[in-house]
C-alpha positions as CSV (number, residue, x, y, z in Angstrom):
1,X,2.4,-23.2,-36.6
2,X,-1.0,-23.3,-36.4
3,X,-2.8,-21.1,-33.7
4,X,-5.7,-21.7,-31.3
5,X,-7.4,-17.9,-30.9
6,X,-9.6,-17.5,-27.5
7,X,-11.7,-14.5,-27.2
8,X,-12.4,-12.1,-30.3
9,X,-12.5,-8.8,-28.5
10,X,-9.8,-5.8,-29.0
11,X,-6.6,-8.0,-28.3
12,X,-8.2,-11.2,-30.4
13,X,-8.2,-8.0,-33.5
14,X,-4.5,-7.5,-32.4
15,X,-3.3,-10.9,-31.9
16,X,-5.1,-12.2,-35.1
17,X,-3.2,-9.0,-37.1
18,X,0.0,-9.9,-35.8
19,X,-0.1,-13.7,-36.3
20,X,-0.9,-13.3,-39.9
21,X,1.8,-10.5,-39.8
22,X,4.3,-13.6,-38.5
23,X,3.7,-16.3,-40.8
24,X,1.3,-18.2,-38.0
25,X,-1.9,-20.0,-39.1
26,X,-4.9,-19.1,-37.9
27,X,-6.7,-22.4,-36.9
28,X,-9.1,-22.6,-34.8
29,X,-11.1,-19.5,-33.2
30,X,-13.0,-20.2,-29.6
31,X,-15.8,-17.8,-28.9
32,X,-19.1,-17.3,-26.3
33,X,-21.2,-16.4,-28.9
34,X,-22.1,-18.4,-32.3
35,X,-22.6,-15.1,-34.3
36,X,-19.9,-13.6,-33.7
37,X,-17.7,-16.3,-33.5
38,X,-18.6,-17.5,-37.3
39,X,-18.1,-14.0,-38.3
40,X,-14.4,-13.3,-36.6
41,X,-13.4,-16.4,-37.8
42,X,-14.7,-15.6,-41.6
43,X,-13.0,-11.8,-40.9
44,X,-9.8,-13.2,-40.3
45,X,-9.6,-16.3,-42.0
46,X,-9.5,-19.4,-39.3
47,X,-10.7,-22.4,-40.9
48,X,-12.7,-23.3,-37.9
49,X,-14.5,-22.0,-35.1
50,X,-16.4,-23.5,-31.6
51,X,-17.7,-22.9,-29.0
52,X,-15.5,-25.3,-27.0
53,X,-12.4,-25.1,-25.6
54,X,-12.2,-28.3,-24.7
55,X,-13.0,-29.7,-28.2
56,X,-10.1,-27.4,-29.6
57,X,-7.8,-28.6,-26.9
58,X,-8.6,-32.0,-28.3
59,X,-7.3,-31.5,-31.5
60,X,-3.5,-32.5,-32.4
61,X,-3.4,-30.3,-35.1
62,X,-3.3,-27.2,-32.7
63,X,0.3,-26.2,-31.4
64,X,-0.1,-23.1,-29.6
65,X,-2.9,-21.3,-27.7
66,X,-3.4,-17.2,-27.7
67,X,-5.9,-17.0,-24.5
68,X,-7.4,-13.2,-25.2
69,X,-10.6,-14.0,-22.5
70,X,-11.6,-12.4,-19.3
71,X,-9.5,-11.9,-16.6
72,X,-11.1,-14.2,-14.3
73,X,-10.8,-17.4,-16.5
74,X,-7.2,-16.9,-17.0
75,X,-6.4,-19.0,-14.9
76,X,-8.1,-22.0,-15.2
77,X,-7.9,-22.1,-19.6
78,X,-4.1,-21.9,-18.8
79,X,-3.9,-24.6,-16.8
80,X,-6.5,-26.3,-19.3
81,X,-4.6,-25.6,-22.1
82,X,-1.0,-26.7,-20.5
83,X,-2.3,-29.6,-19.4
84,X,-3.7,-30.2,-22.6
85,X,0.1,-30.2,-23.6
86,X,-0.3,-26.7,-25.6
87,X,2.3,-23.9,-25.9
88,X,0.3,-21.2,-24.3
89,X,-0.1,-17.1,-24.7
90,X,-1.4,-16.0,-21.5
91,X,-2.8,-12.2,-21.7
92,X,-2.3,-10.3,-18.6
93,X,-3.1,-10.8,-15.7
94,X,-2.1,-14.9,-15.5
95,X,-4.6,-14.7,-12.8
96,X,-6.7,-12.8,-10.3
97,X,-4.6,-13.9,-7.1
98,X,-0.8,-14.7,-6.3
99,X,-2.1,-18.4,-5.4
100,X,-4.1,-18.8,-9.1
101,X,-0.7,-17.2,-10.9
102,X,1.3,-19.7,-9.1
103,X,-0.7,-22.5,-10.0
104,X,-0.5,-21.4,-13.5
105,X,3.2,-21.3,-13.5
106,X,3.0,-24.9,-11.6
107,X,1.1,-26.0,-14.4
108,X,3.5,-24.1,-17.0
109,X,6.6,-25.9,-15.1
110,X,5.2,-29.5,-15.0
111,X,3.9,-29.1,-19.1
112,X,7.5,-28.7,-20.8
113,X,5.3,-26.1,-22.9
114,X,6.6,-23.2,-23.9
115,X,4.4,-20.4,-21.9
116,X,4.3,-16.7,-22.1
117,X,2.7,-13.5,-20.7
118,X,1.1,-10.5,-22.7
119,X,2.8,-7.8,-20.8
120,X,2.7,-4.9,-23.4
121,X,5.1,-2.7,-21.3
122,X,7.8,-5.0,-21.3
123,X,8.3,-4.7,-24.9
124,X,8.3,-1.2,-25.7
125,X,11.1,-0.4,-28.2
126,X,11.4,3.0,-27.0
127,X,13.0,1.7,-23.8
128,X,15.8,-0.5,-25.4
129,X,18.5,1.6,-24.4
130,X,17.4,2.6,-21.2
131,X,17.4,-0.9,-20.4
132,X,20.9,-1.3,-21.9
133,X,22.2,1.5,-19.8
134,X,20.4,0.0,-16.8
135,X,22.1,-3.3,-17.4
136,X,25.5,-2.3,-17.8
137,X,25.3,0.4,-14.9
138,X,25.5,3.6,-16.7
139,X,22.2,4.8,-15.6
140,X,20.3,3.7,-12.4
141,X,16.2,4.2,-12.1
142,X,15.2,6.1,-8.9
143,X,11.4,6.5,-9.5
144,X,8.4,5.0,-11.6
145,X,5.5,6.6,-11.3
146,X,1.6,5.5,-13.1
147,X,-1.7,6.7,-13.9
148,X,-4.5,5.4,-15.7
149,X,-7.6,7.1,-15.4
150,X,-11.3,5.7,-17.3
151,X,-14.6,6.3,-16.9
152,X,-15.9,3.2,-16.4
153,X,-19.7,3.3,-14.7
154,X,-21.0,1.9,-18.1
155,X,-19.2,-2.0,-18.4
156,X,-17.9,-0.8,-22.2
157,X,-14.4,-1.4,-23.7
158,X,-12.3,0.2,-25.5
159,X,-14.1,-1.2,-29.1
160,X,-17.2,0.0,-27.9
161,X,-18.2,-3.6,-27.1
162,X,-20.2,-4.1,-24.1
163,X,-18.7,-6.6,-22.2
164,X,-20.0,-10.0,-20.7
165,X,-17.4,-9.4,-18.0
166,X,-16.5,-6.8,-15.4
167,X,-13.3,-5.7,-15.2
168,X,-10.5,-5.2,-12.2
169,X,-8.7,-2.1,-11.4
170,X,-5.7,-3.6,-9.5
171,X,-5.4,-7.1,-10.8
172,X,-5.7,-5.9,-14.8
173,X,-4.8,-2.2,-14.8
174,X,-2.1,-2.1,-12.2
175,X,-0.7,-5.5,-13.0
176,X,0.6,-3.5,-16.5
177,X,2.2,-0.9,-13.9
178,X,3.9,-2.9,-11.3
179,X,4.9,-5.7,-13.5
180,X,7.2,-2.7,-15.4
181,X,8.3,-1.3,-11.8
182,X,9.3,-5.1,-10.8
183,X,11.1,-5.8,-14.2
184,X,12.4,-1.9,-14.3
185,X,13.5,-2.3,-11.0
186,X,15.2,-5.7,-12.1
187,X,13.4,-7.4,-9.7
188,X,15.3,-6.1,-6.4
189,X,13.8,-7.5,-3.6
190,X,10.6,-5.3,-2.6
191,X,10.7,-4.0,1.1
192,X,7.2,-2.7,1.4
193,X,4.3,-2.3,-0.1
194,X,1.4,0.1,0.7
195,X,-2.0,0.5,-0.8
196,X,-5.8,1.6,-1.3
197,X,-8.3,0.1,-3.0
198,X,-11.6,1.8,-2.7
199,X,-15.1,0.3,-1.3
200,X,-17.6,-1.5,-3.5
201,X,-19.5,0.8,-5.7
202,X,-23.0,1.0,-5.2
203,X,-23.7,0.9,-9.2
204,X,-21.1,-1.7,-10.5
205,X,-20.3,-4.0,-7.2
206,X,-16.3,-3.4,-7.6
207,X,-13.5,-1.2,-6.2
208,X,-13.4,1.8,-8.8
209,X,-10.1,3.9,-7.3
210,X,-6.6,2.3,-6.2
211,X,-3.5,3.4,-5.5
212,X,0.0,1.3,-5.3
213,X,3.3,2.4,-3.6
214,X,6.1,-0.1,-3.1
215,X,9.7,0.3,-2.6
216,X,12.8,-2.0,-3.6
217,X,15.3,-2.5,-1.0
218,X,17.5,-0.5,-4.1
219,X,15.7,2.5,-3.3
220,X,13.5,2.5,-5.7
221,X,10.2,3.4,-5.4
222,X,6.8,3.1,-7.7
223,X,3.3,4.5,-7.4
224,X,0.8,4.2,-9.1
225,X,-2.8,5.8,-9.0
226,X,-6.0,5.3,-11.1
227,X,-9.8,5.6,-11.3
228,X,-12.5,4.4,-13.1
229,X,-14.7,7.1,-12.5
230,X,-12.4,10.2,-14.3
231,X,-14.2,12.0,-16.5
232,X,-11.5,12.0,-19.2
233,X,-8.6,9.3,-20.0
234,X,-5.4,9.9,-18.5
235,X,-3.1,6.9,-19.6
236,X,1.1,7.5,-19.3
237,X,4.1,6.6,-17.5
238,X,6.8,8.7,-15.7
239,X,10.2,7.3,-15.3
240,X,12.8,9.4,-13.0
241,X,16.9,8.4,-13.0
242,X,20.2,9.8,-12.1
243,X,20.6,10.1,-15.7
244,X,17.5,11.7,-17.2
245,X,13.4,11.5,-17.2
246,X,11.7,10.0,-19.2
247,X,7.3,10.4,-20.0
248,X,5.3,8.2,-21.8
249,X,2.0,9.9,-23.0
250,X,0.3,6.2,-24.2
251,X,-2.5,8.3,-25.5
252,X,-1.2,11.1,-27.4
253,X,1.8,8.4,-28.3
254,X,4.6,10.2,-27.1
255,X,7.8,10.4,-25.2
256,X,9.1,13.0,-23.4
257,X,12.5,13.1,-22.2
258,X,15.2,16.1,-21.5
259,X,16.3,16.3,-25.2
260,X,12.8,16.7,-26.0
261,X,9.6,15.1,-27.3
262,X,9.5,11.8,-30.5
263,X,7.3,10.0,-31.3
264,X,6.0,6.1,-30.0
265,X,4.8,3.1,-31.6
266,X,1.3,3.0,-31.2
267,X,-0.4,0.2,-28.6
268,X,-0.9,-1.7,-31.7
269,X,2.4,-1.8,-33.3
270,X,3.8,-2.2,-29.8
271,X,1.5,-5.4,-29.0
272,X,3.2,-7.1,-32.2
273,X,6.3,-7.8,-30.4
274,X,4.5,-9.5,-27.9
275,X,3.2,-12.6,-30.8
276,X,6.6,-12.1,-32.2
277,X,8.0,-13.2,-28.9
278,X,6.1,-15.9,-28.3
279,X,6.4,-17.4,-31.7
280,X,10.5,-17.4,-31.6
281,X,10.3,-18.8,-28.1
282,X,8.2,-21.8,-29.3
283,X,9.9,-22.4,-32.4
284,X,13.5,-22.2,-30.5
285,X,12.5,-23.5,-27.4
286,X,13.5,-20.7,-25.6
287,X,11.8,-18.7,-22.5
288,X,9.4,-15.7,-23.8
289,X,10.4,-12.7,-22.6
290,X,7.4,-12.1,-20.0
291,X,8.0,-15.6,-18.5
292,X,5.5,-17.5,-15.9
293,X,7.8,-17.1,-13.1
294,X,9.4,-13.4,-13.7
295,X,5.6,-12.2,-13.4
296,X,5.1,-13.6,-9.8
297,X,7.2,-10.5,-8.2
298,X,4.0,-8.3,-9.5
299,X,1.7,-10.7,-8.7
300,X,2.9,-10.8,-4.7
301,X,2.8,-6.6,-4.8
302,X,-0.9,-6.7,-6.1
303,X,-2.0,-9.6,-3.6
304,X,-0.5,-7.7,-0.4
305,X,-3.1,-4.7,-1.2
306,X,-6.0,-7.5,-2.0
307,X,-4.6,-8.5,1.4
308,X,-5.5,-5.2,3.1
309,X,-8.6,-4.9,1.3
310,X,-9.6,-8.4,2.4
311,X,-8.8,-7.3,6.1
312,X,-10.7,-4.1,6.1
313,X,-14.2,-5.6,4.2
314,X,-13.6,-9.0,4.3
315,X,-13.0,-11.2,1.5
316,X,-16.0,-11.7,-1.1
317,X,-16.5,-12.4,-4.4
318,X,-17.1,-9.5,-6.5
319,X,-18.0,-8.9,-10.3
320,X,-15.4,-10.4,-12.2
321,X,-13.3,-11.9,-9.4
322,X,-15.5,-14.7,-7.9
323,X,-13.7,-16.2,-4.9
């Protein structure tokens, strides 16, 4: 299968690993910058590279399409790329509004491509059985809670890159967050949603605290808090049930539950499930686990506290989510 790469930043080093890991050609790589572009593609051994998505839409060779970009042009390469009739890796978020994601997943729908989300917490190994016990009723989730703390005044990622792009609290960090609540919480119908997304900053023109709660009409409930402005990370997950609790400590790669603490799969090794996914849903024509449609639930929690936000400052374009 050979694969279209776009974007070379931390999850183009992940997805290229995997692919290679899975058999997958690398083809083509699609980059902003000559330099670096030439030299990702030499690193990991794509027999081309442009500067042009459009000319690698263009080319029949090219099956499938791993978009690793900025948030904010999510939307419009997917629907590029599924119009161009290309099976298509989406990372997350599919888009920076609930009308964007569902023009993706129009898109998606109307292509007959196979199309996929990259929505790391779905495919956690380490929660396998607690979804199996959730399935079959043995074991019911009464609270998810979520924090993920960053200082983020400098526009740096994790590689030590600095970025061309400015990132988005709620509709990147939190999209990880609620999409697991919503697919935890097996998508029960949500019966309110509350929220807070803090005032432009002064420094880098974009909301730098937020906090989610929304609650299923299961009686569930899921919060989740974050800043970019902490002084040191916090990253992990807290999951509360009749039967037991269970925290994931992403950093220190752990999981804590009643019997005691073992040990995770790294982001990394975790993230390799996702191209896994993908390429045994295109080569069986089968859904991908993190389908177009199964991420709209998320997508409608996130866009009723942009709602608010919207209400209270009006609605503007900001750094990295133009209007």
């Amino acid at each position: 299968m050979n694969i279209c790469m776009v974007g070379y930043g931390m999850m183009g080093v992940w997805h290229s690993e995997a692919l290679l890991r899975h058999g997958a050609v690398l083809h083509t790589l699609v980059g902003r910058r000559g330099d670096a572009a030439a030299e990702f593609a030499a690193r990991y051994g794509y027999r081309r590279w442009t500067l042009s998505l459009a000319e690698a839409l263009a080319d029949p060779a090219i099956d499938a399409v791993i978009l690793a970009t900025p948030s904010d042009q999510h939307e419009e390469q997917a629907i590029a790329c599924l119009e161009a009739g290309k099976h298509t890796l989406i990372e997350i978020p599919i888009a920076m509004s609930l009308a964007g994601a569902e023009r993706v997943v129009a898109a998606g729908e109307r292509s007959g491509r196979i199309y996929g989300l990259s929505h790391p917490m779905r495919f956690r190994r380490e929660r396998v059985a607690l979804l199996r016990r959730i399935a079959e009723g043995e074991e019911h989730i009464r609270h998810i809670a979520g924090r993920f703390f960053i200082k983020r005044l400098v526009n740096i990622g994790a590689t030590g890159y600095r970025r061309s792009w400015t990132d988005n609290i709620l509709w990147h960090h939190f999209c990880h967050f609620v999409d697991l609540g919503m697919y935890l919480f097996d998508f029960a119908p949500v019966e309110r949603v509350q929220g807070h997304l803090g005032r432009l900053h002064p420094t880098t023109g974009i909301p730098m605290e937020c906090v989610v709660l929304a609650e299923s009409a299961a009686d569930q409930t899921l919060l989740v808090h974050g800043s970019y402005h902490a002084a040191y990370r916090f990253y992990d997950k807290l999951i509360v049930t009749d039967r037991d609790t269970y925290f994931f400590d992403i950093l220190a790669g752990t999981l804590r539950t009643a019997s005691g603490t073992v040990a995770m799969e790294s982001e990394q090794e975790n993230a390799t499930h996702i191209i896994a996914d993908f390429l045994d849903a295109v080569r069986h024509g089968r859904v991908p686990l993190a389908s177009g449609p199964s991420v709209l639930p998320a997508m409608r929690v996130l866009q009723t506290v942009q709602d608010a936000w919207d209400a209270r400052y009006g609605a503007q374009a900001i750094p990295g989510r133009p209007l």
